[in-house]
C-alpha positions, 0 to 999 in steps of 0.5 A: 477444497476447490476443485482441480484447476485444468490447464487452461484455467491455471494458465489463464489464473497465472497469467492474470496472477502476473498482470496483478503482480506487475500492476501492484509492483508499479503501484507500490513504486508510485506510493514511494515516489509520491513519499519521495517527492514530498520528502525532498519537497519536490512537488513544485519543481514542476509548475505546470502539468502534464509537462514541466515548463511546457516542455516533454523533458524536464529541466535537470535538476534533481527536484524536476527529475524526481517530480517528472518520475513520478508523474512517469511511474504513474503513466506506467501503472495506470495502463497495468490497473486499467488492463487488470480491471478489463481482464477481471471482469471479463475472466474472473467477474464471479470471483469477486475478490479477482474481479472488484479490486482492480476495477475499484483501484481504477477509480481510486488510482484516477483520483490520485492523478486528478489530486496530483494535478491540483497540487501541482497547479493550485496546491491542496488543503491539508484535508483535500491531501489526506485524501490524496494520500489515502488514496494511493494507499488504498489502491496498494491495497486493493492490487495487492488483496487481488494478487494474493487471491490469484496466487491463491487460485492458482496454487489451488489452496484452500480459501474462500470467495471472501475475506473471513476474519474469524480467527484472533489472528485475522482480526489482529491484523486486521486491527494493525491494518486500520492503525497503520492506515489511520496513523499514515494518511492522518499525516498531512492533518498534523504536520506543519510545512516541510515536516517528514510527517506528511510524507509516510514519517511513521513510526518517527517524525519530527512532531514525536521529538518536539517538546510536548507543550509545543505540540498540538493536541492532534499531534500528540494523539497521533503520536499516540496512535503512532506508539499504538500502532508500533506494539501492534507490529510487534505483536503480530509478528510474535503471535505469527511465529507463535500460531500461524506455523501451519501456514509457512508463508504468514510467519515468514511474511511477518517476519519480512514485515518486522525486519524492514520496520527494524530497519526503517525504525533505526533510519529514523533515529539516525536522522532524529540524531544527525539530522535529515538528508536525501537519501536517508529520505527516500530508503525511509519513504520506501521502508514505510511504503513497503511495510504497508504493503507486507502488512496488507498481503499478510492480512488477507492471506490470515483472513483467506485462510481463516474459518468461515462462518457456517454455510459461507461458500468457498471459491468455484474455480470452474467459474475461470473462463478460458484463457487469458 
């Protein structure tokens, strides 16, 4: 177990934990109104950057307005990444899963703004896109690995210095992880223009409910994958509930997880059935946004508290410096 934190350390640890919380939470806005822009095929409501029209305020149009939020969301983030990877590394710098992530989000987090602009002025080719999005995923994985960690700490429960996936339910979600990762940003590569699929469509999406003689080989393996993916869910849900009781907050966490891909599943036969509207869109993109992010919090939180190899060490948390 970790020794006992002092005042200052918890103090300096909880105040980092909420700078990490609220980064991650503007990061996970910022993957969902990227989904929303390119769901409502608003990515070129604005043709120049950073403005729209040359002008600070946007025209008001609904694509201008959701294009121009986006770009909004993300000036917010980047101040609370930037700030957690500062704060990171001065304070937490021997604690590398506090210190690295922030400090690597950065970097991922100025790629996406860099890609957005192109798309904006010259457009993106499918593979340039994939990375664009892949990106962004990423850096909703990194910030929320790290507040999972701080919260961690601060509870001074027992984890590790780093990741472990010893246990059979740590590499489930492990592998669950890299499906949904593989399955969500391979969108762009397969879809046609204007598709649902490039825009976090999963587990449903237009390419699943054309004829297969219509489909392209790389459509129907992600399909596939897709159909994979959706029984890996399902399984680490069931086997949560069955072998993780001792850890209250992983069943409940899977729980979560399930509940919205329910919901996200049931929005995506509706609109496979009545047809697509906007704000169907939007609640889709989200769900789908939110469920990676449950399902990266419940994987790191299954390999913290999974066994570590023998003479792996566990987190000093004498090394907090000060306050924050």
């Amino acid at each position: 177990m970790p020794e006992k934190l002092n005042s200052d350390q918890e103090s300096a640890l909880k105040r980092h934990g909420n700078l990490l919380l609220a980064g991650t939470v503007m990061t996970y806005l910022l993957v969902t109104m990227g989904g929303v822009v390119c769901a409502t095929e608003s990515g070129l409501a604005c043709p120049d950057w950073p403005g729209c029209y040359g002008q600070i305020v946007p025209p008001m149009r609904i694509d201008a307005i959701i294009e121009y939020t986006h770009r909004f969301v993300a000036l917010l983030t980047a101040p609370l990444i930037l700030s957690a990877a500062i704060i990171g590394w001065r304070k937490f710098r021997s604690i590398h899963l506090l210190s690295w992530p922030p400090v690597l989000a950065m970097v991922f987090a100025l790629a996406v703004a860099v890609f957005g602009a192109f798309a904006v002025l010259t457009g993106l080719a499918p593979g340039v896109a994939a990375v664009d999005l892949g990106s962004a995923l990423i850096v909703l994985l990194l910030m929320t690995t790290a507040t999972v960690v701080a919260f961690y700490s601060h509870n001074n429960l027992n984890f590790h210095e780093r990741l472990s996936f010893q246990s059979s339910f740590a590499k489930l979600s492990l592998g669950t992880l890299i499906t949904t990762f593989v399955v969500l940003d391979s969108a762009v590569l397969v879809a046609a223009s204007g598709s649902l699929t490039r825009c976090l469509g999963w587990p449903l999406y237009r390419a699943a409910w054309a004829p297969v003689d219509t489909r392209s080989f790389f459509e129907m393996l992600r399909s596939f994958l897709g159909g994979v993916t959706i029984l890996l869910v399902a399984t680490v849900v069931i086997q949560a509930w069955r072998t993780q009781r001792a850890q209250p907050v992983i069943p409940r966490l899977a729980g979560l997880m399930g509940l919205l891909f329910l919901i996200e599943t049931l929005i995506g036969l509706v609109m496979a059935v009545r047809g697509y509207s906007e704000p169907l869109l939007v609640i889709y993109v989200a769900l789908a946004a939110a469920v990676w992010g449950v399902l990266v919090a419940l994987t790191v939180i299954s390999s913290l508290t999974s066994p570590l190899p023998v003479g792996a060490p566990h987190i000093k948390t004498q090394a907090v410096k000060g306050t924050v």
